[in-house]
C-alpha positions in Angstrom: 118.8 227.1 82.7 122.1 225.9 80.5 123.1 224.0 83.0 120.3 222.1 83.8 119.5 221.8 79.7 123.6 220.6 80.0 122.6 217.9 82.9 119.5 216.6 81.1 121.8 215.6 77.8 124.3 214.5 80.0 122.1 212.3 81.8 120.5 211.1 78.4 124.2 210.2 76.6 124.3 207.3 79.8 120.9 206.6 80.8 118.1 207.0 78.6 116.8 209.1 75.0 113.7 210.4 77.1 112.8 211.6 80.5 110.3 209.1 81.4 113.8 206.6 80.2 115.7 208.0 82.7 113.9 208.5 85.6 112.5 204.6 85.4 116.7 204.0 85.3 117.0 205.5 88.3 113.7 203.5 90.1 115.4 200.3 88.8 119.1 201.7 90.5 117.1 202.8 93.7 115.5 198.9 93.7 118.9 196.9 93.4 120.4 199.7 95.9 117.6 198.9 98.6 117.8 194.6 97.9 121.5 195.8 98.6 121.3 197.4 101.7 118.5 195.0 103.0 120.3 191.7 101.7 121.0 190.7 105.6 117.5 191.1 106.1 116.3 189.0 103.2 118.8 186.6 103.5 117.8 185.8 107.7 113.5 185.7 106.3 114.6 182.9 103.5 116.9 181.4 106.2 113.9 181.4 108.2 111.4 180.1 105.7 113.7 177.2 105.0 114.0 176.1 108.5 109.8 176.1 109.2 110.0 173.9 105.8 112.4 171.6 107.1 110.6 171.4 110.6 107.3 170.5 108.6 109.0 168.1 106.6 110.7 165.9 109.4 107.7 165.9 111.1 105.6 164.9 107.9 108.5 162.1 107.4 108.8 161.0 111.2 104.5 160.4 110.7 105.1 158.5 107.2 107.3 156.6 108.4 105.6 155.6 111.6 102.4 155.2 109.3 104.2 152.6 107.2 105.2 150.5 110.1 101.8 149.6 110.9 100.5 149.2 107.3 103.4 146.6 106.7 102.3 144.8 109.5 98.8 144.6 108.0 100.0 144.2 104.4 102.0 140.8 105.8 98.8 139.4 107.1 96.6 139.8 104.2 99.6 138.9 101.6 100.6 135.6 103.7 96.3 135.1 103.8 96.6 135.2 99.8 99.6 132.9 99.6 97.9 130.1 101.8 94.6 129.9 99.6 97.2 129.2 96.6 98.4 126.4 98.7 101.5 128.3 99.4 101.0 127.3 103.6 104.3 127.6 104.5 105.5 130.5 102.8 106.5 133.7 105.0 106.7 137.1 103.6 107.9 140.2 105.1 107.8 144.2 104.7 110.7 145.2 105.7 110.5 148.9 106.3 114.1 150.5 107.4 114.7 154.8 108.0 118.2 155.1 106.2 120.7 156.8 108.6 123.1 159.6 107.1 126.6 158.6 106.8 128.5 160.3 109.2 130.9 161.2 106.2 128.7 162.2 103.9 129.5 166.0 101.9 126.8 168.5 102.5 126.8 169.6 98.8 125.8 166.3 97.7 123.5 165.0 99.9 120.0 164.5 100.1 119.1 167.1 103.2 118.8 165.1 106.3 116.2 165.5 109.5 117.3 164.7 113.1 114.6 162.2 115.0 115.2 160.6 118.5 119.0 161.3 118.1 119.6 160.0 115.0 120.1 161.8 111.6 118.5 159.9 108.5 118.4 161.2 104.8 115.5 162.6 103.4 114.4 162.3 100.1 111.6 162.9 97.9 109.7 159.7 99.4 110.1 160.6 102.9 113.6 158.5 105.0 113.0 155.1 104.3 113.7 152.1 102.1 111.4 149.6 101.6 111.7 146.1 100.9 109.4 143.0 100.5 111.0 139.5 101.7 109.7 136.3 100.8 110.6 132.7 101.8 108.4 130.3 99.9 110.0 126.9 101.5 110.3 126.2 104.8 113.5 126.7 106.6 114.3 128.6 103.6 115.6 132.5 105.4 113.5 135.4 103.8 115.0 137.1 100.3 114.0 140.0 98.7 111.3 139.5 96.7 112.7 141.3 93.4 115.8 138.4 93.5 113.4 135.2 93.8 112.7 133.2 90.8 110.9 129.6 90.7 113.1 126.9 89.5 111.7 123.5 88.0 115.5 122.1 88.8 114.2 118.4 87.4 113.7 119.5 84.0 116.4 119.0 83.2 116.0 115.4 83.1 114.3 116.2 80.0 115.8 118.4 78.2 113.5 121.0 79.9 115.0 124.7 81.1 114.4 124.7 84.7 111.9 127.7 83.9 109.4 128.1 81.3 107.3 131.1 80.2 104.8 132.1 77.6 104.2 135.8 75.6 100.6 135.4 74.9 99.8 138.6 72.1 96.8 140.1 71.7 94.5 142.0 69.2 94.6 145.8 70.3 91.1 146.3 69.1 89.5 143.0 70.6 92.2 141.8 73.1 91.5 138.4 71.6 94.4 136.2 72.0 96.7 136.2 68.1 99.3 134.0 69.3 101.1 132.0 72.5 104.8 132.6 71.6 107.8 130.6 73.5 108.7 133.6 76.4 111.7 131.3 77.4 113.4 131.8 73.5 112.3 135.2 73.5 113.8 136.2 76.9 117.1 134.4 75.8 117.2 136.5 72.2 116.0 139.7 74.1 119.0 139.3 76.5 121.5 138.6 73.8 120.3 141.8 71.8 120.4 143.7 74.7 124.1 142.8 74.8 125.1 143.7 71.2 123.3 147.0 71.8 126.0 147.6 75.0 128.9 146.6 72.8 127.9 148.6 69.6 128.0 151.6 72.4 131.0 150.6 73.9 133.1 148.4 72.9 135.5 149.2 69.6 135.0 149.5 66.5 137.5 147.0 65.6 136.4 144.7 67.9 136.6 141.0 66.8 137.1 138.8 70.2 134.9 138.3 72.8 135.5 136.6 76.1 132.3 134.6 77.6 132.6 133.3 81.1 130.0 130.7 81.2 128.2 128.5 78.2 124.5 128.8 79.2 121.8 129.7 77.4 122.7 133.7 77.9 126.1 132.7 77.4 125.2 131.7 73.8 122.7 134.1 73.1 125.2 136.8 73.8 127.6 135.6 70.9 125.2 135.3 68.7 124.1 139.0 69.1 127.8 140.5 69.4 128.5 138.6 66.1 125.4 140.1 64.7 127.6 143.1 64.8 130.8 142.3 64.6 132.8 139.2 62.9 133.7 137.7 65.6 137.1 135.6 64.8 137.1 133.9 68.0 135.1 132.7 70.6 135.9 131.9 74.3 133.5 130.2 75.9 
């Protein structure tokens, strides 16, 4: 009897003040022990489980991607339809819809995971394997650009003392959407891009900065000295 009273206080200096302490010790012990011993076994069913998810994601990607070749086709059509009743006739555009291949090189632990499709490997990422790009050539001859790099140019302004492109900011009452005012977009845009550089430099350029070099003496080109020396004395300009 002493020696089991002796065991019980033993048992209660390392692993509980109670009984009921103890003994739910030992089911926690027992727990790890088994995950332990069956750790092989868990590790092959997550191994498993992963390998059925990747299967069900390439062939979820394989069908997007297959899916998005015919809807670009489609989109084209009714796109180059809306164009021509703008009396755009002779502009083309394009969807250009491209699975990206995995570099041969690339390191496992920083890749996207990749699929393997008709004996090729591609990445695949949280939009499915491929990039997608709309072209558009608005002048004949002209070879298709991406869409995102085209601007419209009214080159002969300049004639006038016009920028070759003009834009309006047209605000509006919250409440009513009635128009408040028809602001100059072209001044805005050119102070919007010089702040935006002043906010760069007061990130990361020196405090004791007080030069600037400007390659080029356009309108951003100006714009960006006057913000820099809106925060810093600037005591000479390159230009």
């Amino acid at each position: 009897m002493e020696e089991r009273l002796d065991l019980i206080y033993r048992l209660k200096r390392k692993y509980g003040n109670t009984i009921s302490e103890i003994l739910a010790y030992q089911s926690q012990i027992a727990q790890a022990l088994d995950e332990l011993n069956f750790s092989a076994t868990r590790i092959a069913e997550l191994k498993g489980r992963i390998d059925t998810a990747m299967e069900d994601a390439r062939q979820l990607a394989v069908e997007l991607s297959q899916r998005r070749q015919k809807s670009a086709q489609k989109l084209e059509t009714l796109i180059e339809r809306e164009l021509h009743t703008l009396g755009m006739d002779k502009t083309a555009f394009k969807v250009l819809v491209v699975p990206k291949e995995a570099p041969q090189d690339m390191k496992k632990q920083f890749a996207f995971p990749t699929i393997e499709h008709e004996g090729k490997r591609y990445e695949l990422g949280p939009d499915g394997i491929d990039d997608i790009e709309f072209l558009i050539s608005p002048n004949v001859g002209e070879e298709l650009k991406p869409l995102t790099k085209i601007a419209s140019g009214y080159y002969d302004n300049a004639k006038q003392g016009l920028p070759p492109g003009i834009g309006i900011i047209v605000l509006l009452d919250l409440k009513t959407s009635l128009p408040l005012a028809i602001i100059d977009g072209t001044y805005i845009t050119a102070v919007r891009t010089g702040a935006a550089g002043a906010v760069a430099a007061s990130v990361l350029a020196r405090d004791e900065s007080k030069c600037v070099g400007m390659i080029g003496s356009g309108t951003q080109g100006r714009m960006q000295v006057l913000g820099l020396n809106e925060l810093y004395p600037l005591h000479l300009s390159i230009q």
